[in-house]
Each structure stands twice: as structure tokens, then as C-alpha cells.
C-alpha positions in Angstrom: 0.0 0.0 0.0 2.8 2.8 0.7 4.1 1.6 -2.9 0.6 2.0 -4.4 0.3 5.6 -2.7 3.5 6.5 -3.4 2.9 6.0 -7.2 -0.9 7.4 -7.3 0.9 11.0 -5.7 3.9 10.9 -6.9 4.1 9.4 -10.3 0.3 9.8 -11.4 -0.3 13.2 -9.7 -3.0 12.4 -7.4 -3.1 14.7 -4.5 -3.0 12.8 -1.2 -5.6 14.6 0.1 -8.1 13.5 -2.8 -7.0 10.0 -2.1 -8.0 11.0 1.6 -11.2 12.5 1.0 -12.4 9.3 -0.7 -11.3 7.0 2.2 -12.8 9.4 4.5 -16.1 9.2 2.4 -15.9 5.5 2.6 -15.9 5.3 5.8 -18.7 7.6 6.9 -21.0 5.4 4.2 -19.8 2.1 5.9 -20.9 4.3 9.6 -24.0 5.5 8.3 -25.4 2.2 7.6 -24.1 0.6 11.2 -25.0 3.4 13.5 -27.7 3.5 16.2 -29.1 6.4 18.1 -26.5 8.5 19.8 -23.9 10.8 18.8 -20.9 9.2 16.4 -17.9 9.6 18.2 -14.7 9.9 16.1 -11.7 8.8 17.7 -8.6 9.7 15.7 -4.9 9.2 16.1 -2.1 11.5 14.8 -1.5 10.0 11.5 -3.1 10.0 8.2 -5.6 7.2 9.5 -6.5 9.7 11.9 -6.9 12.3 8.6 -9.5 9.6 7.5 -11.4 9.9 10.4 -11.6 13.8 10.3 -12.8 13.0 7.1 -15.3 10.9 7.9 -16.4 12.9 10.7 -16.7 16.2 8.5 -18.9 14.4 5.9 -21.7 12.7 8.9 -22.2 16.1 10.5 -22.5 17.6 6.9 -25.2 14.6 6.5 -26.8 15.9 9.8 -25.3 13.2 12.2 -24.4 14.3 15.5 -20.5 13.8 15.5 -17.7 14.4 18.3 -13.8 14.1 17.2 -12.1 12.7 20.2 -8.4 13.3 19.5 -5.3 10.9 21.3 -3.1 13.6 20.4 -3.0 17.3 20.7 -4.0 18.6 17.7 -0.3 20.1 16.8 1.0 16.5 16.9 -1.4 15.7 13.7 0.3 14.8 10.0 0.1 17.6 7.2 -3.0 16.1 5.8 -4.6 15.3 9.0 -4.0 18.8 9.8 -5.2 20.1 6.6 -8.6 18.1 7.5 -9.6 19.2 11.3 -9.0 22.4 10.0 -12.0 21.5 7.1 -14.2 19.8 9.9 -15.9 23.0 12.2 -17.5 20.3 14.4 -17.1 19.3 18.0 -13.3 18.6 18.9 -11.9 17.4 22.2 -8.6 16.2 22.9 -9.6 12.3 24.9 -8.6 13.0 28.5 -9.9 11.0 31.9 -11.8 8.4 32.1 -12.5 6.8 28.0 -15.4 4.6 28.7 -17.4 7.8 29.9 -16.6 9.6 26.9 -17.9 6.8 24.7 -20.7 6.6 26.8 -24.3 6.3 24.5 -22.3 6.3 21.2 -24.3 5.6 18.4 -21.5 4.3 16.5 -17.5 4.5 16.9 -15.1 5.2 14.5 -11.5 3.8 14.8 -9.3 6.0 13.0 -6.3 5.6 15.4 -3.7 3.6 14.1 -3.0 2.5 10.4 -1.3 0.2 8.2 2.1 1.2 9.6 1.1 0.2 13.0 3.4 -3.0 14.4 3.6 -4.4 18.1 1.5 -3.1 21.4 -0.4 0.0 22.1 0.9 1.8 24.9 -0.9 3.7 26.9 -3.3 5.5 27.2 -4.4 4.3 23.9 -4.4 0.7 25.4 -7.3 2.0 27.5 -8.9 3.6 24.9 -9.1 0.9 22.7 -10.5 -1.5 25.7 -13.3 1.3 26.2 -13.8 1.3 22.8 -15.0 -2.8 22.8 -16.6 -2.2 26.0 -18.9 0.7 25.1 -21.8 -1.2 22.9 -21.9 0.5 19.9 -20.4 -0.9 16.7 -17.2 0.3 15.5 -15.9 1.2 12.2 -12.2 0.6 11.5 -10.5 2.7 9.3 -8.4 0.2 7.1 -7.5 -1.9 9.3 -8.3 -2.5 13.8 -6.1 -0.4 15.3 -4.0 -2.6 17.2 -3.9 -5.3 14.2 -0.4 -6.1 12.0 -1.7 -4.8 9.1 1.4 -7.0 7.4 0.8 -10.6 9.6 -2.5 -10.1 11.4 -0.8 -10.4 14.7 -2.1 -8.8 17.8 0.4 -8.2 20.4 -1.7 -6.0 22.5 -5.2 -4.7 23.1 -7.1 -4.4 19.5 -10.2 -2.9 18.4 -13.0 -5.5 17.5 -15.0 -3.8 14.9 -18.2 -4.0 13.4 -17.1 -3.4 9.9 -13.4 -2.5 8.5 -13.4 0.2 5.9 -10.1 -1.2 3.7 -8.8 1.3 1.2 -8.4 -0.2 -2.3 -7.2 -3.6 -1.5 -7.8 -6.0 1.6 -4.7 -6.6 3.3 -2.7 -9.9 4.8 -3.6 -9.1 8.5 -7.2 -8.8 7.2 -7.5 -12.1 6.2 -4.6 -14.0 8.7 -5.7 -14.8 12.7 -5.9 -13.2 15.2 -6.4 -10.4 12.8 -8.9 -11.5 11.0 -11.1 -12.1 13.9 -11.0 -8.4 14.7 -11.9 -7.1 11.2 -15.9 -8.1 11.4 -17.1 -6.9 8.1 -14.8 -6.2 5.3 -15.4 -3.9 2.8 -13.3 -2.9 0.6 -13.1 0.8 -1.1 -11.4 2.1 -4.2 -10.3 5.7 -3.1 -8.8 6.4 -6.3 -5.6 4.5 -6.7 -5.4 3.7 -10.5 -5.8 -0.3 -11.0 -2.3 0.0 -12.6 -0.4 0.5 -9.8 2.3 -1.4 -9.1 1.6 -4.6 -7.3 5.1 -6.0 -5.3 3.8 -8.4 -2.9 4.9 -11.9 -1.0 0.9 -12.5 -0.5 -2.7 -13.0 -1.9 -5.7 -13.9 -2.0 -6.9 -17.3 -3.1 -9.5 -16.7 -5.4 -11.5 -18.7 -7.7 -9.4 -18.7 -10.5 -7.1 -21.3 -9.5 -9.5 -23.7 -10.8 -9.0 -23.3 -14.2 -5.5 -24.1 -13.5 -5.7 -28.1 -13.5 -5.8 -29.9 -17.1 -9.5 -31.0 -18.2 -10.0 -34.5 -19.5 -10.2 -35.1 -23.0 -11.2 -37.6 -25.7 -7.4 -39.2 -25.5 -7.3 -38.8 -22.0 -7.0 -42.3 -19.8 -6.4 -43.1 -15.8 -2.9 -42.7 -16.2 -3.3 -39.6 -17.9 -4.7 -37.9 -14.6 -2.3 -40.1 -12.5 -2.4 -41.9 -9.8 -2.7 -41.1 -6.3 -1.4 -43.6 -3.2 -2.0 -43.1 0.3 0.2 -44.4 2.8 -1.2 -44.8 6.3 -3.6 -46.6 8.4 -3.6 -48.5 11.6 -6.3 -50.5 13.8 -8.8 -48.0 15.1 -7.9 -45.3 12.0 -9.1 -47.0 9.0 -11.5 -44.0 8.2 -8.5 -41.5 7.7 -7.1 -43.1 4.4 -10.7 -43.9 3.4 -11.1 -40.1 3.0 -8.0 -38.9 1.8 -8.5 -41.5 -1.1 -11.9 -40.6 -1.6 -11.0 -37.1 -1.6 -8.0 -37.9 -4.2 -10.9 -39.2 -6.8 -12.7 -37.3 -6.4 -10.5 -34.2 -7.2 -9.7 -35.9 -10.4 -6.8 -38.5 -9.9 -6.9 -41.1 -12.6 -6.4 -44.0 -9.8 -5.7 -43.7 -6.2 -4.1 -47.1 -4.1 -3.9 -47.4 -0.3 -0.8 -48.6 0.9 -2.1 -50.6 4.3 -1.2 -53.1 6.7 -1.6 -56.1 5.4 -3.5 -57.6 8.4 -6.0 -54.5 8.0 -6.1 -55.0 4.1 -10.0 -56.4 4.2 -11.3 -53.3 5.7 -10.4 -51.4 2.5 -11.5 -53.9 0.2 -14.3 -53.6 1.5 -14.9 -50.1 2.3 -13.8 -48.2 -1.0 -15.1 -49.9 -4.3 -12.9 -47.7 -6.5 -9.8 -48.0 -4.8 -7.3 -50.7 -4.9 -5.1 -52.1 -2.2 -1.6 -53.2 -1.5 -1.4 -55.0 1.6 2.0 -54.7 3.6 3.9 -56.3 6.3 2.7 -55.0 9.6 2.2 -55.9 13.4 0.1 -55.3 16.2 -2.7 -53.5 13.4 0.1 -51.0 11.9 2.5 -50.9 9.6 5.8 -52.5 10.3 9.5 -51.4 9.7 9.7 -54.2 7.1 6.7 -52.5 5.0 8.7 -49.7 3.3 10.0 -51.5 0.8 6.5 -52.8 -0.2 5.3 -49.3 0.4 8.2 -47.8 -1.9 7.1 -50.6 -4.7 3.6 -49.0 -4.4 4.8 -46.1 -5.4 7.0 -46.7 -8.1 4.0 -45.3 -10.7 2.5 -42.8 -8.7 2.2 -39.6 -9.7 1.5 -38.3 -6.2 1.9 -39.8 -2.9 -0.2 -38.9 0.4 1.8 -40.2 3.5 0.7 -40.3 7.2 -3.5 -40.7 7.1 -4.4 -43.0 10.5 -0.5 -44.3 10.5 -0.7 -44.0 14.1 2.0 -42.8 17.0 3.7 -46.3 17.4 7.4 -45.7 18.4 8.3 -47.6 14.8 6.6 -44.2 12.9 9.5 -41.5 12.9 12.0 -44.4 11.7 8.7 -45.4 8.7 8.2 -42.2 7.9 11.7 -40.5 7.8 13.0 -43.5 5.3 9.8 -42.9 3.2 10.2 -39.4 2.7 13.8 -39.6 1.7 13.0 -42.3 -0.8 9.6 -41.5 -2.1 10.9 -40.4 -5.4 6.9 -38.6 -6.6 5.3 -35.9 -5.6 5.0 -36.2 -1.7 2.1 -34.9 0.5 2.7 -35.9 4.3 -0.6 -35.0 6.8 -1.6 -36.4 10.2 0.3 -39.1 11.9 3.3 -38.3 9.4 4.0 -34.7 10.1 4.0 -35.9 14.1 6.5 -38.3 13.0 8.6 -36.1 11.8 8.4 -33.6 14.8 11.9 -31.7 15.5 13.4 -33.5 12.3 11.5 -31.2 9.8 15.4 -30.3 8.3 15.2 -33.8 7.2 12.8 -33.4 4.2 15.2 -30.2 2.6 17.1 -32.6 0.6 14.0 -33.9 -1.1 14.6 -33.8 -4.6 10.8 -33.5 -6.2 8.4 -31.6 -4.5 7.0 -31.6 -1.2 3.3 -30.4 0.4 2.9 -30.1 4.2 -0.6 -29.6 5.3 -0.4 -29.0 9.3 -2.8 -27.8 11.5 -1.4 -25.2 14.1 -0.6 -28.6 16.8 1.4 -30.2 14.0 3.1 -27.1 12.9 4.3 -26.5 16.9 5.3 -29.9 17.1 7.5 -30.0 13.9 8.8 -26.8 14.9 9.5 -28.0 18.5 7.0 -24.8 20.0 3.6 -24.3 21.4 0.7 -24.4 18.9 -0.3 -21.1 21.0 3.2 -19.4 19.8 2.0 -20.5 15.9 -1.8 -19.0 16.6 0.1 -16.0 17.7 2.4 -15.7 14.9 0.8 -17.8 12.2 2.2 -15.8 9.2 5.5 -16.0 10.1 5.5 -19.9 11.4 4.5 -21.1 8.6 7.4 -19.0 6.6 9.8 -20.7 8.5 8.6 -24.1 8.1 8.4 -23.6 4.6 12.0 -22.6 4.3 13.5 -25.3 6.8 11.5 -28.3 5.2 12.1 -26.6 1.2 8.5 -27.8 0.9 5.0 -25.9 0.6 3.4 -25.2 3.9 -0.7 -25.4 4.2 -1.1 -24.3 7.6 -4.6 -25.1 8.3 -7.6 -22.9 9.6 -10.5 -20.5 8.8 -7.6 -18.3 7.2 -5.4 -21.5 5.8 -2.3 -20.2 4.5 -0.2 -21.5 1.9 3.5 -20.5 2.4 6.1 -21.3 -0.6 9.7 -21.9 0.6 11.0 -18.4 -0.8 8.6 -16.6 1.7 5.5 -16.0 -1.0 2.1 -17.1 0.9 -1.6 -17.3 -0.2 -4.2 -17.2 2.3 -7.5 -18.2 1.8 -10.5 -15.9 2.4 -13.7 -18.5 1.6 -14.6 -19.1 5.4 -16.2 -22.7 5.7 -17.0 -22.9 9.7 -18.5 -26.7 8.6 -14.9 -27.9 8.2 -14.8 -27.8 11.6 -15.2 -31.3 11.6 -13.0 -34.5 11.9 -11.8 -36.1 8.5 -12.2 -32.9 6.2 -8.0 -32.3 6.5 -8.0 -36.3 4.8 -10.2 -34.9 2.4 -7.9 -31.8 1.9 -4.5 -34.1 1.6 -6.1 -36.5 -1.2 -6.9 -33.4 -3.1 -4.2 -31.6 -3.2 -2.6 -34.8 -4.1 -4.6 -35.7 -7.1 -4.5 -32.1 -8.5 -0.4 -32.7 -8.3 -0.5 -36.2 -9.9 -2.6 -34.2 -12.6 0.3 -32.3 -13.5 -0.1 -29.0 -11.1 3.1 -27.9 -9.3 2.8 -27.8 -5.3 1.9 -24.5 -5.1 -0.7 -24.3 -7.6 -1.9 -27.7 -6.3 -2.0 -26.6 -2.7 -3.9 -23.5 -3.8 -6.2 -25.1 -5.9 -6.8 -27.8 -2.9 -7.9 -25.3 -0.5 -9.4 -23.0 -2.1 -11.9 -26.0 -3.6 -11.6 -27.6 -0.2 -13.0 -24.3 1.2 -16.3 -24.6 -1.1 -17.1 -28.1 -0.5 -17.6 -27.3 3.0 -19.9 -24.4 2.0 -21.7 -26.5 -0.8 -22.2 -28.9 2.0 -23.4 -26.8 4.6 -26.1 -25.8 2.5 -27.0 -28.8 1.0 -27.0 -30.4 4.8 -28.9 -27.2 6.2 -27.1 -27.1 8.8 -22.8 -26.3 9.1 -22.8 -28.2 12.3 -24.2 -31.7 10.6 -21.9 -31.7 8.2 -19.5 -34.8 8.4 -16.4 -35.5 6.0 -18.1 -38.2 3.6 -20.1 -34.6 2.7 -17.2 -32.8 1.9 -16.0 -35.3 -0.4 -20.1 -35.4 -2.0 -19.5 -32.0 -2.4 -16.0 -31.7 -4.0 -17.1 -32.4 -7.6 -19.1 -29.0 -7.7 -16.8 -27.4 -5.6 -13.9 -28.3 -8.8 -16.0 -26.3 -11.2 -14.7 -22.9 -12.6 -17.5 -22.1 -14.1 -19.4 -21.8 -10.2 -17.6 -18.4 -10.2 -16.5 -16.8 -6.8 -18.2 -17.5 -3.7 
């Protein structure tokens, strides 16, 4: 965004207080439609997020709402455009002294104009307080581009952070819109051009996930035959955890893999056969209802055609599981997706998968992640964007760091982060679902990234396809998601 601005003032000539004005506008039509009775109170930092607010404040009284600026800052202390804009507003000002909560008191609305994209790390006070008298007070709040208090960059939260009603975001949505704990402060997005031609320059390690990466994988055509679109084996499975590679090999047909094979213990193998008509097999040496030490190279002969391979589903936490896994992930010469039971094999020996020669998908929720990286799974909620960066880089493979706000992190530091909220993934067996797709849109010829991106983002509609076609998020089970995945693969659905 400060490259966007500084092009659209410096290079195209657009004053940066016309570029104000409309963000300002935007947010007074966003506080229009929110507010109840009571006077709008205005509460504005010394920055140019703070100009927005005057702004905003100078277009609601012209509209004939009662408005009071509350200022942090003494009104010297504002930036040149701020400055330029209380002295356009002839409204009720007040620098915010004593007690915050009673000057919020019977707000019909509150606007947060205090801290901007720029903003990194904890409030100090007093604004701390402010910002806590600002979630306490009961009247919705609009954020000015972004919740004060919120990384504009990661999404993290180190301190006390508005929760608003609606965020007012000025010509693009940013990362910390979309990334926890962020995200869960933003309430409403909207997004507002301000007038920032669409030509500026766009220089950015992140995105949005939209629906376009589904025209990326290759269609099936009148030459086209199984092995054409690949085939998919799951490795995995133990007494008790039979279900797990069920799904991820349902989920890899359904997502378009010519064939998928399980790769099972051998004394389980019946279970399979009888549970997934079109999957095949390959029963090997195991003990005690888990794969054995001696299965890997009947496991490596399994894969000797795959185009992708899906590792961990249901393998279970038996002590023989690092040693399985580590071995298979060096040798696995395809495509390799490890989830589950694999990535907590490979805790603390994440380095181990960098000399992988072909590529590499890791699809951890935020336990896994913790454990792989030998830290808390709070420190990851905390810090999610950055986390999944580093795993990414340590393990040379793409990162799918599971959530509402799944992020996909490349091993150079790009990351995409998917927007499509699906609460009815909440569920167990949707992340088998998620691995076996991913998988089969790699054995189709995508590269991880695409694939991962492709996987989620689809993933991400299934749940919503099945919500509705359930009725209800909560019913929603995992054999759904998979029901749902054939519409959910369709470009021509458009964007959700």
C-alpha cells in the first residue's frame, strides 16, 4: 500500500488529500449504515488514519449526524494532511482525557481511526485503554483500514485491539485482514477504491486465493485415460484409524486423480476392500494392526508409478513411525504430501525433508506445525504468518497451515491465504479430504503451489456446498465434503 500511494501522488499526480477525501467518504457510508441512536464519536490518532477519520467525521455532520472528534493527540502533533482536514471539519473537537469509557458513553457508533497500516507491536498507553473502552462501550465500531491494534502485514495482535463492526479497507484487503488473530477483529470487510489507478504497481509476497485457481488443472479429453490424470497412493492406516485413508483417497478421486491405491497393513487390508469400491489395495507387512518397519519397501514398490503420494492418514504414533516415515520421505521419489500421523513423526526433524529432490506439500494444522517446529501451537496461533514461513524454508516444501484463514507459504517466503470461510470444516476427516486433493491435482500435473492452492481454495467450497445442501454447518461430516468436491472443482461456479 505505501508503494501504491506513493505511485498514485507521486508518479500519477493524485493529490493525497483527494486519495484521503475518498477513504474518509468510505468510511462515513460504511458508519452510516451501522450506527444507532446517539452521537458518532470519532476517535482519531495523529497520522493520516486519523486524517480519515476527520474526514469521515466532516462528511456525517455535513449529512446531519451528530459527530464528536475525540483526538489521542493534541492537535499540533497531527500529520500535514490530518492537519489540513480538522481544519476543514468546524464540528465538535476534544482532545480524549480521563476516564475513555465515559466519553464513549451512548455512542451511536464509533469510528476507529487511530492507528493505520504502519502500526506494528502493542499500544501503549493510554491508547491501550482507549481501545478497551472502545470494545466495552456497545456501539459498533468502524475501523478505518484496518483495527487499530492489528499487523496490518501478519495479522498479529500483540496487545489490546479494536474489534469492529465493519473494516473500511482502502483499495485492497490486506494480509492481517485475512490472517488470525487479525482477522477475527476485522468483522465486516469492505473494501473501497479511493482512487488509486488499478495500474499500480503490485510487489507483494501475498494473496488472496480466489476462484481462479480452478482453471488451472488440465481437463479430461477424448485421449485422455487413468494414467493420464495419475495416480494417487495413500500411505497410512492403523487399527482403530481405518476411516483416515478412506477419506484422503476418496478425496484424491474425487479431485480428479486417474487412480488412487492405499498402501495398508496387510493384516487391516479387508477393511479397505471392503470399504472403497474404487480403490485398490496393497497390503504390507505390519504388526500389532500398523504398519511395520519391514513394509517400506512394499510401500516404496507402491509407489514406483504414482504420480502423487499422500503419507501419514491413520499411521498411528507407534514408536516404529519416525523411523517409517523418515525413510519414506527420503525415498519417495513422486510428488509427496505428508498430513496427520506423518508430520507428528517427523516432529523436531522437519530439516530432514530439505534434501528432497521432487516436490514436497505439508498440510499441518497449528498442533502439528508446533510440534514440527518444537514450540507451542499457541506461539504458531500467535504468529501464524511468520510460522508457517519458516517451516516452509527449513522443510524446502510448501506449507498449508490449516484454519479459517489456511495459508499456503512457498519456501522463498511467498504465501496465499485463503479468504472462503467454511465454519462446517470444523469437523474430523475434512483435512483427509484436503490431503487427497491436493494430491490428485499434483498427480494431474499441477506444481505444489498451484496444487495446494487449488486444494484449499476448492476444499473451502465443499464445505460451504455442503453446509447448505445439509442445512445445517454443524451436521456436516467428512463423507459430505467429499459429495461436495465435484461441484466445488467447477470454474464455471464463479467466486463465492
Amino acid at each position: 500500500m505505501r508503494a501504491a500511494d506513493a505511485w498514485a501522488i507521486e508518479d500519477v499526480g493524485v493529490p493525497s488529500l483527494q486519495l484521503m477525501e475518498a477513504a474518509g467518504h468510505a468510511v462515513a457510508e460504511a458508519t452510516e449504515r451501522v450506527a444507532g441512536e446517539g452521537p458518532i464519536r470519532v476517535v482519531c490518532g495523529k497520522g493520516n488514519n486519523g486524517g480519515d477519520g476527520l474526514v469521515a467525521a466532516r462528511r456525517l455532520a455535513e449529512s446531519g449526524h451528530p459527530v464528536e472528534v475525540l483526538l489521542l493527540w493534541p492537535a499540533g502533533d497531527l500529520s500535514p494532511d490530518a492537519s489540513a482536514n480538522l481544519e476543514r471539519y468546524d464540528g465538535s473537537v476534544r482532545e480524549l482525557e480521563g476516564d475513555p469509557a465515559a466519553a464513549l458513553e451512548g455512542s451511536g457508533a464509533v469510528i476507529d481511526a487511530i492507528f493505520g497500516t504502519g502500526f506494528a507491536g502493542a499500544p501503549r498507553a493510554p491508547v491501550d485503554a482507549v481501545i478497551e473502552a472502545m470494545n466495552d462501550c456497545g456501539a459498533p465500531i468502524v475501523a478505518a483500514d484496518i483495527a487499530s491494534g492489528v499487523d496490518a502485514s501478519t495479522g498479529e495482535v500483540a496487545g489490546a485491539a479494536v474489534e469492529a463492526t465493519v473494516t473500511v479497507s482502502f483499495h485492497a484487503a490486506k494480509l492481517g485482514h485475512r490472517i488470525a488473530p487479525g482477522k477475527a477483529h476485522c468483522g465486516e470487510l469492505v473494501v473501497a477504491p479511493i482512487g488509486i489507478p488499478d495500474a499500480a504497481p503490485v510487489d507483494t509476497p501475498g494473496g488472496e486465493i480466489t476462484a481462479r485457481v480452478l482453471e488451472l488443472p488440465p481437463r479430461r479429453g477424448a485421449r485422455s485415460t487413468k494414467f493420464t490424470s495419475g495416480q494417487v497412493v495413500i500411505v497410512g492406516g492403523s487399527r482403530g484409524l481405518t476411516g483416515a485413508v478412506c477419506l484422503a483417497a476418496s478425496g484424491a478421486v474425487r479431485a480428479g486423480a486417474g487412480y488412487a491405491t492405499v498402501a495398508v497393513p496387510a493384516e487391516l487390508e479387508h477393511v479397505f476392500e471392503i470399504k472403497l469400491t474404487e480403490v485398490m489395495s496393497r497390503g504390507c507387512p505390519s504388526a500389532d494392526g500398523a504398519l511395520a518397519p519391514e513394509a517400506v519397501d512394499a510401500i516404496l514398490a507402491a509407489t514406483e508409478r504414482a504420480a502423487a503420494v499422500v503419507l501419514g492418514p491413520g499411521l498411528g504414533r507407534r514408536e516404529s513411525a519416525p523411523g517409517i516415515v523418515s525413510e519414506l520421505a527420503r525415498r519417495i521419489e513422486a510428488p509427496l504430501l505428508v498430513d496427520a500421523d506423518g508430520l507428528t513423526a517427523l516432529a523436531g526433524n522437519l530439516d530432514a525433508l530439505a534434501g528432497r529432490s521432487r516436490p514436497t506439500v505439508l498440510t499441518p494444522h497449528a498442533g502439528e506445525l508446533g510440534r514440527l517446529l518444537g514450540i507451542d501451537s499457541s506461539e504458531v496461533g500467535a504468529h501464524r504468518l511468520e510460522r508457517a514461513r519458516e517451516a516452509a524454508g527449513r522443510a524446502g516444501a510448501v506449507v498449508v497451515l490449516k484454519g479459517d484463514d489456511t495459508i499456503v507459504a512457498e519456501p522463498g517466503g511467498r504465501v496465499a491465504v485463503n479468504a472462503l470461510s467454511a465454519p462446517a470444516l470444523a469437523t474430523a476427516g475434512t483435512g483427509d479430504v484436503l490431503g487427497g486433493a491436493i494430491a490428485a491435482l499434483m498427480a494431474r500435473g499441477l506444481g505444489p503451489i498451484e496444487a495446494a492452492c487449488a486444494g484449499v481454495y476448492a476444499h473451502a467450497r465443499a464445505g460451504r456446498i455442503a453446509a447448505e445442501r445439509i442445512g445445517n454447518p454443524e451436521s456436516v461430516i467428512a463423507t459430505d465434503v467429499v459429495d461436495a468436491l465435484p461441484r466445488a472443482l467447477r470454474p464455471e461456479e464463479g467466486d463465492d
